[in-house]
C-alpha positions as CSV (number, residue, x, y, z in Angstrom):
1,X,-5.3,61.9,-3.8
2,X,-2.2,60.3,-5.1
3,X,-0.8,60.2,-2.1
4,X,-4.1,58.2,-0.6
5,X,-3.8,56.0,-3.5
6,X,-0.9,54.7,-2.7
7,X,-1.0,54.7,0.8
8,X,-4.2,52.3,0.1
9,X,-2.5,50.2,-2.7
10,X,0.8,49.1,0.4
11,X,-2.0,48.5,2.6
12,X,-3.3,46.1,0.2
13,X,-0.1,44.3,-0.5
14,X,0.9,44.3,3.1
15,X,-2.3,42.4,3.4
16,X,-1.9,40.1,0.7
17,X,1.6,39.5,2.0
18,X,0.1,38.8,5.2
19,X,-2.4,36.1,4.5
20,X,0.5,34.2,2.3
21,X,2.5,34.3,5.0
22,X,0.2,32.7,7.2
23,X,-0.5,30.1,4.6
24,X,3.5,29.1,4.4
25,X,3.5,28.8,8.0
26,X,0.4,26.6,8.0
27,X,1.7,24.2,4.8
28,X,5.4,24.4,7.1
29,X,3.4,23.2,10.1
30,X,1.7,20.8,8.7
31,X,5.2,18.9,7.4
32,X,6.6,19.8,10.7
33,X,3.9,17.3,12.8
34,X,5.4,13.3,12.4
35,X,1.9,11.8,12.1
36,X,0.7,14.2,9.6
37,X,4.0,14.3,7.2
38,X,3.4,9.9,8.0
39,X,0.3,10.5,6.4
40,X,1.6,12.4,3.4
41,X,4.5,9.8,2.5
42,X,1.5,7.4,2.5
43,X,-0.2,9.0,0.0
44,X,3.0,10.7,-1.9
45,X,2.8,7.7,-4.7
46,X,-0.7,6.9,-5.4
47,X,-4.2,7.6,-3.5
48,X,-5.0,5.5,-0.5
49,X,-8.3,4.8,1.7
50,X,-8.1,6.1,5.0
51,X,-7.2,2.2,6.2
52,X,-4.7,1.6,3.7
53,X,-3.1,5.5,5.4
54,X,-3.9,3.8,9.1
55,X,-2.1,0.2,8.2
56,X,1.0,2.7,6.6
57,X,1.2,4.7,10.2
58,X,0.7,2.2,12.3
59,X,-2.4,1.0,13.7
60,X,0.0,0.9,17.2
61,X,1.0,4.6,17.3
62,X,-2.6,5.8,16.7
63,X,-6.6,5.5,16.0
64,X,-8.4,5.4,12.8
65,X,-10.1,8.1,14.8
66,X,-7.4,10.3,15.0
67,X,-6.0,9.4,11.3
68,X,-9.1,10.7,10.2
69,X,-9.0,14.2,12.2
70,X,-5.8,14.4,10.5
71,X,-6.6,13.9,7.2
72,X,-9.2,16.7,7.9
73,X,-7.1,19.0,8.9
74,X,-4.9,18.6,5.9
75,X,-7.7,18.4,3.8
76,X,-9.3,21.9,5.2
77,X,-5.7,23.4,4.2
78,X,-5.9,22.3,0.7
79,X,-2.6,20.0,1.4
80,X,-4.6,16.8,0.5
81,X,-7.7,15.8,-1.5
82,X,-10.0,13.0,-1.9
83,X,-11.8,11.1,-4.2
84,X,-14.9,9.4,-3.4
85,X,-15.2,5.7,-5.8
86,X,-18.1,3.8,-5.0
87,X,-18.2,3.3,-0.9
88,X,-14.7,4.5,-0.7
89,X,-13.0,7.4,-0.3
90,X,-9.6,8.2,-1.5
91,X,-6.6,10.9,-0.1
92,X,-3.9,12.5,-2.1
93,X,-1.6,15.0,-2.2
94,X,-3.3,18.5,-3.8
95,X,-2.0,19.1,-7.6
96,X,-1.9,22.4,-5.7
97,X,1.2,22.3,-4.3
98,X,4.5,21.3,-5.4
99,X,5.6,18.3,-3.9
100,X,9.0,18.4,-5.0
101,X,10.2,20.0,-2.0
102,X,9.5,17.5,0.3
103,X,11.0,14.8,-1.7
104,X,14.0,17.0,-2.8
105,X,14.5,17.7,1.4
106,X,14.3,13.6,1.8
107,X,17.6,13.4,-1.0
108,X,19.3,16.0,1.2
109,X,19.3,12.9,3.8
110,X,20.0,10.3,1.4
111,X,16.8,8.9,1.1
112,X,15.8,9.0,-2.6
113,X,11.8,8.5,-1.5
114,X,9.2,8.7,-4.3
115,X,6.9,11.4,-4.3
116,X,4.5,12.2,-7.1
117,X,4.2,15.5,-8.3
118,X,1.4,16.6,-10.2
119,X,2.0,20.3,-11.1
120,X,5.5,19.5,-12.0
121,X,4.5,16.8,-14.5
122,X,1.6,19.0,-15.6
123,X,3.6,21.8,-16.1
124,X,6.2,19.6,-18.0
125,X,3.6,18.1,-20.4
126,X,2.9,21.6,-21.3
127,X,6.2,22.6,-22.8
């Protein structure tokens, strides 16, 4: 029975494991695509509309259309949220997640960008 027990509880983790891997891999991915990490350095300050995001692309490099699928996609993952205030909708980066990796990898190529993060001045209040 002990024996079973165990056996169950590494199944378990291995499971657990599993599914967190996958999400890493997903968040990775999603920072690894131009357009979408584009998008996140738009909203990385403050919220935005989904025209102010397309004007900060490029309307050029790609349709409002296809901004949108984007923000869907990061918005199904939990990356990015939104806000809806009156007729408009605002993005932003999820409190989820701390964003302090993506602007610490920016200072390892000397560009000192400014990226808002949430949980880290959350979690700082709180001490």
């Amino acid at each position: 029975m002990h024996k079973l027990m165990k056996s169950t509880n590494k199944m378990k983790q291995k499971i657990i494991i599993e599914n967190s891997e996958e999400k890493v891999m997903q968040f990775f991915s999603s920072l690894a695509d131009k357009t979408r990490l584009h998008i996140l350095l738009s909203i990385a300050e403050k919220p935005k509309t989904v025209n102010e995001i397309y004007d900060f692309v490029g309307r050029d490099k790609m349709t409002l259309s296809a901004i949108s699928h984007q923000l869907k996609q990061l918005s199904n993952l939990g990356i990015v949220t939104s806000v809806k205030k009156g007729q408009e909708k605002f993005f932003e980066l999820s409190d989820k997640f701390c964003w302090c990796i993506l602007r610490d990898a920016f200072k390892q190529f000397d560009n000192n960008i400014k990226i808002k993060c949430k949980k880290c001045e959350n979690h700082r209040s709180n001490e």
